[in-house]
Every structure is written in structure tokens, then in C-alpha cells.
C-alpha positions in Angstrom: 15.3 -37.3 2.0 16.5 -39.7 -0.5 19.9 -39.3 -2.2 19.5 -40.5 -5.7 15.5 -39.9 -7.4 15.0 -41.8 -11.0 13.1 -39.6 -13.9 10.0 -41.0 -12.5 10.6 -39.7 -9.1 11.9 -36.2 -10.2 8.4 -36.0 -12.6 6.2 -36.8 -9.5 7.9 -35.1 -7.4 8.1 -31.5 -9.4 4.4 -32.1 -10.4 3.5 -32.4 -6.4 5.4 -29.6 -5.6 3.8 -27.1 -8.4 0.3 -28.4 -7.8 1.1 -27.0 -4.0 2.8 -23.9 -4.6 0.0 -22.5 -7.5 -2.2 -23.2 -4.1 -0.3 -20.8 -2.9 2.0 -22.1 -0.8 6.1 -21.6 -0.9 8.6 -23.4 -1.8 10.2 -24.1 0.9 7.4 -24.8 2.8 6.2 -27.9 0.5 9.7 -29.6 0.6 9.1 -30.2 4.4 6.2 -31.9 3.7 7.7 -35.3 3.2 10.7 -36.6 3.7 11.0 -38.3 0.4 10.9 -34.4 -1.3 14.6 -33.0 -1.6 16.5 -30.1 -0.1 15.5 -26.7 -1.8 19.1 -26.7 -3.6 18.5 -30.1 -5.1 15.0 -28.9 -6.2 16.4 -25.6 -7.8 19.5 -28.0 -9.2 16.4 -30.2 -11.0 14.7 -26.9 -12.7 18.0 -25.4 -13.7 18.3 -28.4 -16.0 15.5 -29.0 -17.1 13.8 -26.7 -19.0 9.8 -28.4 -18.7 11.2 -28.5 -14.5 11.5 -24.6 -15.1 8.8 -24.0 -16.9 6.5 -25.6 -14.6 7.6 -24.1 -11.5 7.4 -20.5 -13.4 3.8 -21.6 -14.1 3.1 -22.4 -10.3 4.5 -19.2 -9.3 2.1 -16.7 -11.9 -0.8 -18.8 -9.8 0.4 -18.2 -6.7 1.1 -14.8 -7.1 -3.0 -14.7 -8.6 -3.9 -16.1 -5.4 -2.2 -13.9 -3.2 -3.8 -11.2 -5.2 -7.2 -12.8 -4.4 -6.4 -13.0 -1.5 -5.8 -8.9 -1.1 -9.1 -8.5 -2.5 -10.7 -10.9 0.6 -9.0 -8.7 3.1 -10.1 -5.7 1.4 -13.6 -7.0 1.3 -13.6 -8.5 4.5 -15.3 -6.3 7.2 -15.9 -8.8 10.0 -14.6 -7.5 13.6 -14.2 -4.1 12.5 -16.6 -2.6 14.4 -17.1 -3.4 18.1 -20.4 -2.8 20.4 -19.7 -1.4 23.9 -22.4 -2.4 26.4 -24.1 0.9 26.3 -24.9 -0.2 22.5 -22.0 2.9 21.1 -20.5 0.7 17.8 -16.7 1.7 18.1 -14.0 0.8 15.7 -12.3 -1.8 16.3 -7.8 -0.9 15.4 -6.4 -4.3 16.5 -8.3 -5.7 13.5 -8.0 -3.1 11.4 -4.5 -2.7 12.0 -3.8 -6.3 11.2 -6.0 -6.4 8.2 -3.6 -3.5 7.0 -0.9 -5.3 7.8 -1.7 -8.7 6.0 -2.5 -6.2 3.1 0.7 -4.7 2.7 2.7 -7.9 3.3 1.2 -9.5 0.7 1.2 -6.5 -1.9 4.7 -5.9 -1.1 5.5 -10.2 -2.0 3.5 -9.6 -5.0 5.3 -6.4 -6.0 8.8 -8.6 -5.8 7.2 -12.0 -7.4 5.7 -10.1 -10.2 7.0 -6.4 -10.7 5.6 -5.7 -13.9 2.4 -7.0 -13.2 1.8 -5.9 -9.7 4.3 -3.4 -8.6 3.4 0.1 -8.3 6.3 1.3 -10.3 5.5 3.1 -13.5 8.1 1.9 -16.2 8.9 5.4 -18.0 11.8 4.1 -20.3 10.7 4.7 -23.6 12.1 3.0 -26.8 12.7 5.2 -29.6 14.0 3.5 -32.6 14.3 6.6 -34.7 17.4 9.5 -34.5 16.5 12.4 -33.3 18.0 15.0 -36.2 19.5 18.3 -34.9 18.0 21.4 -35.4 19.5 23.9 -37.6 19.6 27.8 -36.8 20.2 29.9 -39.2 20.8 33.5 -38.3 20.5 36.2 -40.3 23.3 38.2 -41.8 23.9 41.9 -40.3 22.0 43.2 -44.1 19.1 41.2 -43.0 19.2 42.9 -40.2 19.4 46.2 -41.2 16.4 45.6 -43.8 14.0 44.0 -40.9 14.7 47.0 -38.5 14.8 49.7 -41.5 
């Protein structure tokens, strides 16, 4: 870890560190990849000020969170191991798989759900945004003649 990192750096740096995490890899993860990348706060001190920095890494995360969705649809897809053949030929299911599958499923929906809540979360927004005034509604009872004439 370097203490000081010109323009250039920074630029080559950030661009590096998108290109891995829209692969779908974390943050955190890609920093410890070399030891000339920075410290996560340094990183997140670089995109606060800089707006392109920001941008960028917003970017990286949309196509991670797309990959991890891709991703749900492998393991969804993927039937391999499920089943498993007993030696008298009986196909049985196989839970440990099926189990973890599950597990990798709901992990990964759950990340998406807090990367991306209005795209992926299963939330239903129901706040509704009414620009017009809602006018009361008038009653107007009938005087005790009225009455007298409708019953009479």
C-alpha cells in the first residue's frame, strides 16, 4: 500500500478495481489483490470526490448485481447431483445438494435485494403520488318539510 497515488495512479487504479467488481467480485476483496491498491477507506475517500470515481464504481456495481442475478438463474437451472443412484438402481434425491443449491439461492437473492431494492427486491412499493386535492364531500340533509313530503 502506497501512501501518496498521482491522478494517473488513482485513474488506473479505479478503472482496475471496476473492471473486477462488474465481474462480480467485491470490493473488498479486489483491494487485497495487490499491494499497490489502497485501503477500502482511501478507495471510498477517492469516489466521494470525485464524481467520474463515483460514477464508475455505481456502474460496476449494476453489473455485478446482473451477474449475481445470472448467476441465480445457473443454480436454478442447474440440476447436476440432484438425484443419486443407489446400487439396486432406486434414483433417490439427493438434500445435501439440494439444500445447498437453496442456500446459494437465497444468499445471493437476499445481496441482490440490499444492492438493488427497487430492482430486485421483493417489496411492492405501494406509495402513491397524488398531485391533486382530494375535495370534501358535501351532505346535505333534508329539512324536516322534505321530510314530511317524501314519507307523506
Amino acid at each position: 500500500m502506497k501512501l501518496r497515488y498521482t491522478e494517473k495512479e488513482k485513474n488506473q487504479i479505479v478503472q482496475e478495481v471496476c473492471e473486477k467488481i462488474a465481474e462480480g467480485r467485491s470490493l473488498v476483496s479486489v483491494l487485497k489483490d495487490k499491494k499497490t491498491y489502497p485501503v477500502r477507506s482511501t478507495f471510498m475517500l477517492w469516489v466521494k470526490n470525485s464524481d467520474s470515481y463515483a460514477h464508475a464504481l455505481a456502474q460496476a456495481n449494476d453489473q455485478r448485481a446482473d451477474k449475481i442475478f445470472d448467476e441465480l438463474l445457473q443454480i436454478v437451472d442447474n440440476t447436476e447431483g440432484d438425484m443419486i443412484e443407489l446400487p439396486d438402481g432406486t434414483l433417490v434425491t439427493n438434500h445435501h445438494v439440494v439444500q445447498r443449491d437453496r442456500l446459494r439461492f437465497d444468499a445471493r437473492r437476499w445481496i441482490l435485494a440490499k444492492m438493488q431494492p427497487a430492482k430486485y427486491s421483493d417489496r411492492i412499493n405501494v406509495n402513491a403520488n397524488v398531485n391533486e386535492q382530494v375535495k370534501p364531500v358535501e351532505f346535505v340533509l333534508p329539512s324536516p318539510e322534505e321530510i314530511k313530503k317524501l314519507k307523506g
